[in-house]
C-alpha positions as CSV (number, residue, x, y, z in Angstrom):
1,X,-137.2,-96.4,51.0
2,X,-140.8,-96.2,49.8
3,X,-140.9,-94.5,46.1
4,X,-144.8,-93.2,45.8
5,X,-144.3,-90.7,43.0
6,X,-144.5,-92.7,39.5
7,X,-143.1,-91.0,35.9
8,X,-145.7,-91.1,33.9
9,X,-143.5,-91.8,30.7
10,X,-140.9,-94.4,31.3
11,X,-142.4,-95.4,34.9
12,X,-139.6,-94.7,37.0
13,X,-140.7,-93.9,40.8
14,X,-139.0,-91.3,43.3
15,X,-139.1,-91.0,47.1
16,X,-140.2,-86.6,46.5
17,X,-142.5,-85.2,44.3
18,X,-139.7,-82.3,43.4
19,X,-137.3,-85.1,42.2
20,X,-139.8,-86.3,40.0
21,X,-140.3,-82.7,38.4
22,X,-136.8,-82.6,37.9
23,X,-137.0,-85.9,36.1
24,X,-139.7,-84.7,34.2
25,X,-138.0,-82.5,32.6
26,X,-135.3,-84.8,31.0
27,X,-138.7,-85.9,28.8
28,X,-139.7,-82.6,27.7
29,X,-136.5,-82.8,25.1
30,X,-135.5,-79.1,26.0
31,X,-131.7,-78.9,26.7
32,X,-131.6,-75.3,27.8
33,X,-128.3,-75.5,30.0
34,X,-125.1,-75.9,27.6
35,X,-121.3,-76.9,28.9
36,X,-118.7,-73.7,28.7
37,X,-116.2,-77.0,28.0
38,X,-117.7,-79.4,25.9
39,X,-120.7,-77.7,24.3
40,X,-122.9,-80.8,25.7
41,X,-126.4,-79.8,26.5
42,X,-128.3,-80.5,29.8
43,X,-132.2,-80.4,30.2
44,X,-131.9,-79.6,34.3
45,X,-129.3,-77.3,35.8
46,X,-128.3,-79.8,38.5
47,X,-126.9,-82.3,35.8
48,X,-124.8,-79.5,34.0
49,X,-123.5,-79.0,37.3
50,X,-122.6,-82.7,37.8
51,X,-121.0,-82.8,34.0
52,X,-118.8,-79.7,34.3
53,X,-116.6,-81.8,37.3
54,X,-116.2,-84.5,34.8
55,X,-113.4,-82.0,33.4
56,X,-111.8,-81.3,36.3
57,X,-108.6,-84.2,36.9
58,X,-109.4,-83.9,40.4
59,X,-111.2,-87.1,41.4
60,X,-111.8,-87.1,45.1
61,X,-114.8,-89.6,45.9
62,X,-112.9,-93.0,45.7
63,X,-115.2,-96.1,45.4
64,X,-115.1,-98.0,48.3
65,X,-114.6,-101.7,46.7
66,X,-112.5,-101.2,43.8
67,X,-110.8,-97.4,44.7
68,X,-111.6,-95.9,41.2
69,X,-112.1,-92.2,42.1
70,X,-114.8,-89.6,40.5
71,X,-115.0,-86.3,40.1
72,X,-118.1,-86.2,42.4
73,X,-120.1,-88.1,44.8
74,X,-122.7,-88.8,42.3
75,X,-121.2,-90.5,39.5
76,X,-119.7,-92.7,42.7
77,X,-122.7,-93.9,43.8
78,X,-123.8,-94.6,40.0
79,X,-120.2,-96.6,39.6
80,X,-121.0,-98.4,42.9
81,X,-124.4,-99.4,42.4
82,X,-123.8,-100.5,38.5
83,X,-121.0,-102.2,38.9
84,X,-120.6,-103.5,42.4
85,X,-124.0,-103.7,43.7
86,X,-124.8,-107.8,44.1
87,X,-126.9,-109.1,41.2
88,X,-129.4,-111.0,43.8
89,X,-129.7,-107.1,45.4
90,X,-130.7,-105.8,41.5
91,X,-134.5,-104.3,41.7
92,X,-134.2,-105.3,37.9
93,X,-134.1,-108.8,36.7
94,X,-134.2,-110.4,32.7
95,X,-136.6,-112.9,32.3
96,X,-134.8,-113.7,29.0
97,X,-131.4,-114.4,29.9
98,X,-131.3,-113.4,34.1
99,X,-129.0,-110.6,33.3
100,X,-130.1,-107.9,36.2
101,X,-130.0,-104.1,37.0
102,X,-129.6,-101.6,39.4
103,X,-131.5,-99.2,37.3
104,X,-134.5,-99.0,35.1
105,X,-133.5,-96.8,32.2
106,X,-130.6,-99.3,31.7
107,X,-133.0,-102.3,32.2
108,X,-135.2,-101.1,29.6
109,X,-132.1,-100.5,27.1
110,X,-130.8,-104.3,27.6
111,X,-135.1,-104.7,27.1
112,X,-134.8,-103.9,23.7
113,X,-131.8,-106.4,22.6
114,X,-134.8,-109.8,23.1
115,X,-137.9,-106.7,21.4
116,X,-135.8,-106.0,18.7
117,X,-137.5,-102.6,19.0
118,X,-135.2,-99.6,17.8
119,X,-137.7,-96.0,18.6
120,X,-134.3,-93.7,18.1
121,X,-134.5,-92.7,14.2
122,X,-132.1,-90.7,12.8
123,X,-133.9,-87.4,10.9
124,X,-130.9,-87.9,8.2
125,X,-131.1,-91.1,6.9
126,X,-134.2,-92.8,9.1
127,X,-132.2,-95.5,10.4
128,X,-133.6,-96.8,13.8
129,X,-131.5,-97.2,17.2
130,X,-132.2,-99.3,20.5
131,X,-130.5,-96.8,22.4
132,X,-130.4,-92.6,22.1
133,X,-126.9,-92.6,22.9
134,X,-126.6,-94.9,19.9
135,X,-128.1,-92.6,17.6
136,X,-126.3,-89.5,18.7
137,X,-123.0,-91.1,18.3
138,X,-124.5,-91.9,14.6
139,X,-126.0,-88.4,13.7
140,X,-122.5,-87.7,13.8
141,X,-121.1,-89.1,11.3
142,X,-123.7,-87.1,8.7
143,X,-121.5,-84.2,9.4
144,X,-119.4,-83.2,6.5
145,X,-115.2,-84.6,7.1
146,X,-114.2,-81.7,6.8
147,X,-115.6,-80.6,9.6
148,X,-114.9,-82.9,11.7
149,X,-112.3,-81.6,14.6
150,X,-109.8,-84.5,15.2
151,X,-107.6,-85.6,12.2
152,X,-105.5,-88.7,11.8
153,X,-101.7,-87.6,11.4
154,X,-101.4,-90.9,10.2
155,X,-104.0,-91.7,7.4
156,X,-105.4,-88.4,7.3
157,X,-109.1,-89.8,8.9
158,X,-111.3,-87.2,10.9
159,X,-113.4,-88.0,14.0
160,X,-116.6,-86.1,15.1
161,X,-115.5,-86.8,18.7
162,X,-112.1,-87.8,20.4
163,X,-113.0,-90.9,22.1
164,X,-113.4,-92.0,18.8
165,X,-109.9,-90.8,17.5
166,X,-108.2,-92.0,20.2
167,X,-109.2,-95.6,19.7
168,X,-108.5,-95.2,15.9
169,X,-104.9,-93.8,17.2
170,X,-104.2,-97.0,19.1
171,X,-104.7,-99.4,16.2
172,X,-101.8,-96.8,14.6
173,X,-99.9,-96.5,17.7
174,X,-100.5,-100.2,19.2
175,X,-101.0,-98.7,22.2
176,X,-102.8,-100.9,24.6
177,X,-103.5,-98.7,28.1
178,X,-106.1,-101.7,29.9
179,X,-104.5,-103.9,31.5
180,X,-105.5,-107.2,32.9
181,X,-104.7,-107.0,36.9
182,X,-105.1,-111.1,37.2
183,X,-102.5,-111.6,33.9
184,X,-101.5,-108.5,32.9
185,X,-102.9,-108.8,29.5
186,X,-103.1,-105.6,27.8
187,X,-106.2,-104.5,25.1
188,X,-107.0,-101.4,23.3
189,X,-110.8,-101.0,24.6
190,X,-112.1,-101.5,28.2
191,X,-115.1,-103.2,26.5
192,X,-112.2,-105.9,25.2
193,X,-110.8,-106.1,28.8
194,X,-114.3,-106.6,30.2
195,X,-114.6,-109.6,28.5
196,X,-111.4,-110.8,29.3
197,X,-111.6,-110.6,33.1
198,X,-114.9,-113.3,32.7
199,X,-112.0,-116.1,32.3
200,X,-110.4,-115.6,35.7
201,X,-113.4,-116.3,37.1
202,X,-114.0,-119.7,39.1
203,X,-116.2,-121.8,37.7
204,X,-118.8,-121.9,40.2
205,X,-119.7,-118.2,39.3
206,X,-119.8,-119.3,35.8
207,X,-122.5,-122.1,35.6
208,X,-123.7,-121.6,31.9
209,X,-121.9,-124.0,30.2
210,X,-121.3,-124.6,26.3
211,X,-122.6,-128.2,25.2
212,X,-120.5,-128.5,22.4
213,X,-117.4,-127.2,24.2
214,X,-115.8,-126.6,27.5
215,X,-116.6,-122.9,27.3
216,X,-118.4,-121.2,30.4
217,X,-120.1,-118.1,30.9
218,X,-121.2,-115.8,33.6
219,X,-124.9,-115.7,32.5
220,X,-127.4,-116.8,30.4
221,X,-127.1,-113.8,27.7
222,X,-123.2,-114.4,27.6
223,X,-124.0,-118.2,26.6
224,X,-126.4,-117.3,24.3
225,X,-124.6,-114.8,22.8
226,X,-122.0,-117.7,22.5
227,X,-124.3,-120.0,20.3
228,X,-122.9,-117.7,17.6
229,X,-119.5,-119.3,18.0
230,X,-121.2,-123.1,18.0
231,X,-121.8,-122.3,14.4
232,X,-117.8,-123.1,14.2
233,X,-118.9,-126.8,15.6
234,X,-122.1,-127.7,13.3
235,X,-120.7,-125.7,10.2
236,X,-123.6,-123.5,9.8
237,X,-123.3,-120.7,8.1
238,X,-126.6,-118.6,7.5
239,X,-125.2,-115.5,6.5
240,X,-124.8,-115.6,2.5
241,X,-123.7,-112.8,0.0
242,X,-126.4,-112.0,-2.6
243,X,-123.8,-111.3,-5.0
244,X,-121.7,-114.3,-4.9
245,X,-122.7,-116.5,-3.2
246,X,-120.1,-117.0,0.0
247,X,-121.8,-117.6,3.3
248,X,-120.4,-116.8,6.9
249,X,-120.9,-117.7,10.4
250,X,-121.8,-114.2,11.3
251,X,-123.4,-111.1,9.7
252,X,-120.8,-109.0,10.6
253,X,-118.7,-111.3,8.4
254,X,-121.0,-110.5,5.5
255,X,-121.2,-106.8,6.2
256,X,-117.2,-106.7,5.8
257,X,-117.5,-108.8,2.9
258,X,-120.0,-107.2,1.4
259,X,-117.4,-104.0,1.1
260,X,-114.8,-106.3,-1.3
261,X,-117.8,-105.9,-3.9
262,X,-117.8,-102.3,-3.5
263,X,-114.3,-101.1,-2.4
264,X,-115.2,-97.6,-1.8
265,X,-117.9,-98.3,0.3
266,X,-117.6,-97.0,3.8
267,X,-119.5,-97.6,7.1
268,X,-119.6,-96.7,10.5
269,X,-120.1,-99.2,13.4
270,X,-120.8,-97.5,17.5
271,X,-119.1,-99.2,20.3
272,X,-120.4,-98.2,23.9
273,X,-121.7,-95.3,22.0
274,X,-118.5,-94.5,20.4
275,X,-118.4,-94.1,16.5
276,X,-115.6,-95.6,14.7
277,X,-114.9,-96.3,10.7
278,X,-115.2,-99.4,10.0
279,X,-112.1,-100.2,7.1
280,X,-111.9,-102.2,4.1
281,X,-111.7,-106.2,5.2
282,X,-108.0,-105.6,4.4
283,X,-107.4,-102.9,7.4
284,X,-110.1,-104.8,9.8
285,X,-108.9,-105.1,13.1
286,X,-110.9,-107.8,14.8
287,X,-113.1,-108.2,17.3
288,X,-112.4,-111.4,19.9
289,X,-115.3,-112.1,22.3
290,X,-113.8,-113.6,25.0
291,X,-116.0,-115.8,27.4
C-alpha cells in the first residue's frame, strides 16, 4: 500500500493525510488525555482509548500463530507483525548486525545501540538515555521512597511502579511464572525466557557461529553480543577498578564491584523499561545470557 504522506520529524510515512496529523501530534509533547485507571497520559484520544482495554481481563482478539489473546485488535496486529512477521518480510533491516523490523520507531531505537547516541536526558540528574521509555522508567526513581506506592513486606524496599515490585517479589518468593514450552524450564523474567528459547532452535536457523566455541546464534548482534563471553577464552579483562586495582570481563562486573568500596552506595538498572534496585554484590541475583 503506497504511503505518500512523510513525518517530517522522525520520517515515518502513512497511506492518509489525517493519520499523519494524528501522528503529528505524538511530537508536539502535549499529553492532554489522562487514564481514569492508571494516571498514564496520552497525546491523541484514540490511543487513550486503546490503553484503557489494556485493563480490562477480557482478551478477545487471539493471535492467529501463537493464540496469545489482546484486549483489542490493535495491540494484535502490533504482536503479530513484531513478533511473527518473517524477518526477510521486515521493511527494516540493520546494516550492522542484520537484525530487522517491522517498524521504524523500533528500528531507530535498536539504531542507537551501534550510534551510541542517547537524546533522552533526564532534567534531574542529566543523565542521557537511547530510548524515552528508558528515561521515564529512570525519572522515577528521583521520587522520594517514601512515596513510592508498592512496599516490600519482605525487606521493606518501595517501587515507583508494580512491574518493578513484582519482579523484586519473585527473587523473595522464587517464583518463576515463564515457562519454557520445549523443556519446561521455568525463569523469573520473559526477557530470561526469550533467551532461552534461542537453544531449541535447529542449527540451520542459527548460522552465526562462535570461533572459539561451539556456541550459535540466531543473528549477527546475538554473536556479537557474545564476543563478551570470548573474553572467558583469551583471558581479557578490560574492565579495571580505579581503586584497587581488580579487573573484570565485563563492566557490569565493575559497576557491582565498585559498590564493595562504598557499601551504601545504591543504583538503579531498567530492564525492558522496568526499574529495579540493583543490590549490594552480596544480594546480586545474576543475569545468564543464554545463546
Amino acid at each position: 500500500q503506497e504511503k505518500p504522506y512523510r513525518c517530517s520529524q522522525c520520517g515515518e510515512t502513512f497511506s492518509q493525510k489525517k493519520t499523519l496529523k494524528i501522528h503529528q501530534q505524538m511530537h508536539t509533547g502535549k499529553k492532554p488525555h489522562h487514564c481514569s485507571d492508571c494516571g498514564k497520559s496520552f497525546s491523541v484520544l484514540s490511543s487513550l482509548k486503546i490503553h484503557q482495554s489494556t485493563h480490562t481481563e477480557n482478551k478477545l482478539f487471539q493471535c492467529s500463530k501463537c493464540g496469545k489473546g489482546f484486549a483489542n485488535n490493535h495491540y494484535r496486529k502490533i504482536h503479530e507483525r513484531m513478533v511473527h512477521e518473517p524477518p526477510a518480510e521486515r521493511s527494516y533491516h540493520c546494516s550492522d548486525c542484520g537484525k530487522s523490523y517491522s517498524f521504524l520507531s523500533t528500528f531507530k531505537n535498536h539504531q542507537r545501540i551501534h550510534t551510541g547516541e542517547k537524546p533522552f536526558q533526564c532534567s534531574k540528574c542529566k543523565k542521557s538515555f537511547a530510548q524515552k521509555s528508558t528515561l521515564k522508567a529512570h525519572e522515577q526513581t528521583h521520587m522520594p521512597a517514601a512515596e513510592r506506592p508498592y512496599q516490600c513486606p519482605f525487606c521493606e524496599k518501595r517501587f515507583c511502579i508494580s512491574a518493578s515490585f513484582n519482579f523484586h517479589m519473585r527473587m523473595h518468593t522464587e517464583e518463576k511464572p515463564f515457562q519454557c514450552s520445549v523443556c519446561g524450564m521455568r525463569f523469573i523474567h520473559a526477557s530470561l525466557l526469550k533467551s532461552h528459547k534461542h537453544k531449541h532452535k535447529p542449527s540451520a536457523e542459527r548460522p552465526f557461529h562462535c570461533s572459539k566455541c561451539r556456541a550459535c546464534f540466531t543473528t549477527k548482534g546475538n554473536l556479537k553480543f557474545h564476543q563478551v563471553h570470548l573474553r572467558t577464552h583469551t583471558g581479557e579483562r578490560p574492565y579495571q577498578c580505579d581503586e584497587c586495582g581488580k579487573t573484570f570481563v565485563r563492566k557490569q562486573g565493575l559497576r557491582q564491584h565498585r559498590r564493595s568500596h562504598a557499601p551504601n552506595c545504591s543504583d538503579t538498572k531498567t530492564i525492558h523499561g522496568d526499574v529495579h534496585v540493583i543490590m549490594p554484590v552480596s544480594n546480586v541475583v545474576p543475569f545468564v545470557y543464554a545463546s
